[in-house]
C-alpha positions as CSV (number, residue, x, y, z in Angstrom):
1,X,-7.8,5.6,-6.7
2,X,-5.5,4.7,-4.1
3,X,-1.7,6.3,-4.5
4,X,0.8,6.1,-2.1
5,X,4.7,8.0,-2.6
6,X,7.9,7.4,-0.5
7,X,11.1,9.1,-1.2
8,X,14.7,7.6,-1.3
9,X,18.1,9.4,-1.2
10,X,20.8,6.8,-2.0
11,X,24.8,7.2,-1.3
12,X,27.3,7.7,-4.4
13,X,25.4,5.1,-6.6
14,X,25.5,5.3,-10.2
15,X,21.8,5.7,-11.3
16,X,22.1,2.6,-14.1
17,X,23.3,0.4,-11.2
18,X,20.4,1.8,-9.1
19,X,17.8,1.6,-12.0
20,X,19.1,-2.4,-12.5
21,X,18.8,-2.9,-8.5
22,X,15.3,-1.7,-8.6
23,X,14.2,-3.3,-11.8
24,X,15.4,-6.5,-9.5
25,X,13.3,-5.6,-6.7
26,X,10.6,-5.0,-8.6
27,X,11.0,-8.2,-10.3
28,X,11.6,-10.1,-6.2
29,X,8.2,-8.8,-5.4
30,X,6.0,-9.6,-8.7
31,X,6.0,-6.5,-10.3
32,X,6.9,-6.7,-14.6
33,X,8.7,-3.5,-16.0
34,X,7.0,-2.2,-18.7
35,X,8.7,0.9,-19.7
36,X,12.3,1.6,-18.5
37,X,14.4,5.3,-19.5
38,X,17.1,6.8,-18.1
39,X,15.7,8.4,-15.4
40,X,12.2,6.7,-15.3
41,X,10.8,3.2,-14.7
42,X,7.4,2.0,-14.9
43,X,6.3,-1.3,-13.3
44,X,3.4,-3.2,-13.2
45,X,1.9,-5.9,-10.8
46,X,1.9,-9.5,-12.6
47,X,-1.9,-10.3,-13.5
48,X,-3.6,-13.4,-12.1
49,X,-3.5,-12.7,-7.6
50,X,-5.9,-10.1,-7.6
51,X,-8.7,-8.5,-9.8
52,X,-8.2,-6.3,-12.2
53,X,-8.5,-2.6,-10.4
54,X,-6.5,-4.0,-7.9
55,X,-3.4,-4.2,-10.0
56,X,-0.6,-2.0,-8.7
57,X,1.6,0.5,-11.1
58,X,4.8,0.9,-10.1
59,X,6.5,4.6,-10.9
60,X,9.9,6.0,-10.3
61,X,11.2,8.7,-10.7
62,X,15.4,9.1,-10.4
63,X,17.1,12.8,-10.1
64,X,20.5,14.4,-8.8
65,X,20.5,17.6,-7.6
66,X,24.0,18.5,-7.0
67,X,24.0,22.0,-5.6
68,X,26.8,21.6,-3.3
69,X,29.7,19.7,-2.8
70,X,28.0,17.5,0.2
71,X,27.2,13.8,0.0
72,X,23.9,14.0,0.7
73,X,23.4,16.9,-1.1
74,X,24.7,15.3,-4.4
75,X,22.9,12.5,-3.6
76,X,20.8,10.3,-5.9
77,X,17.0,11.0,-5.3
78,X,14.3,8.3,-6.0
79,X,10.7,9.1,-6.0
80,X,8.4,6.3,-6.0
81,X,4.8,6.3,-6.5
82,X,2.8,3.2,-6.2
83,X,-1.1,3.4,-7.1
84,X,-3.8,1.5,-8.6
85,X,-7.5,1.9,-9.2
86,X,-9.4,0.4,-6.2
87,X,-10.7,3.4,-4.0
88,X,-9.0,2.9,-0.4
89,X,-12.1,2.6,1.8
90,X,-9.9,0.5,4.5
91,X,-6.4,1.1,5.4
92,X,-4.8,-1.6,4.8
93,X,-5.6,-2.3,1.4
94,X,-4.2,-4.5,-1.9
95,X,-2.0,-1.0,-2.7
96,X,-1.1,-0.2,0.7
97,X,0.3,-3.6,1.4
98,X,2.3,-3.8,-2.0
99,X,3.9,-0.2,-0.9
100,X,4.7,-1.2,2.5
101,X,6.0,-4.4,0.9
102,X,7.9,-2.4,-1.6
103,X,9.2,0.1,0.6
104,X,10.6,-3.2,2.9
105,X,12.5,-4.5,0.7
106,X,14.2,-1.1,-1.2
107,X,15.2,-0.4,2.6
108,X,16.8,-4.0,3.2
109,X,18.7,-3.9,0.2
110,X,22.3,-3.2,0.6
111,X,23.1,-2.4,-3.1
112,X,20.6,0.4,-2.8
113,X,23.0,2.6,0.0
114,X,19.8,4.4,1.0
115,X,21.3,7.7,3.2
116,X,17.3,8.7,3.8
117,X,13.9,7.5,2.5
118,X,10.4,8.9,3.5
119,X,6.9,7.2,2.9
């Protein structure tokens, strides 16, 4: 199974407006949401460009941890985990190339106000 996670801290965003700007996203880069709470959203690749295990699930994960009084410490984490069930023999494979897509275009969007992200 190949899985790949990135993490996102974004500026004073409220996490409905960051949950509709990634629902968006997901949308842009032909990805249905399936399953959407208040601080969890499930995506999944639209059927029909690849086979079957190659289909990519989209997961994210939103949190605050406001321990101090610090912008980026109050910031709005976002983990995202993107996976499917082809085994990764090569590197850059169907799952890699939707994350690095993914991870593209959360960075370029402005509405996100991403202070930090790691892959």
């Amino acid at each position: 199974m190949a899985r790949y996670t990135s993490v996102y801290k974004s500026g004073d965003t409220p996490v409905d407006h960051l949950r509709h700007c990634l629902a968006e996203i997901l949308q842009s880069c032909n990805f249905d949401v399936i399953y959407e709470d208040n601080d969890y959203l499930v995506a999944k690749e639209t059927p029909g460009g690849v086979s079957f295990a190659k289909l990519v699930t989209v997961e994210v994960l939103f949190g605050k941890t406001s321990l101090s009084e610090s912008a980026v410490d109050s910031a709005l984490h976002m983990s995202v985990v993107v996976k499917n069930e082809e085994l990764p023999l090569n590197i850059n494979n169907h799952c890699r190339q939707q994350f690095n897509r993914l991870n593209r275009v959360v960075s370029s969007n402005h509405q996100v106000q991403l202070i930090e992200s790691a892959a």
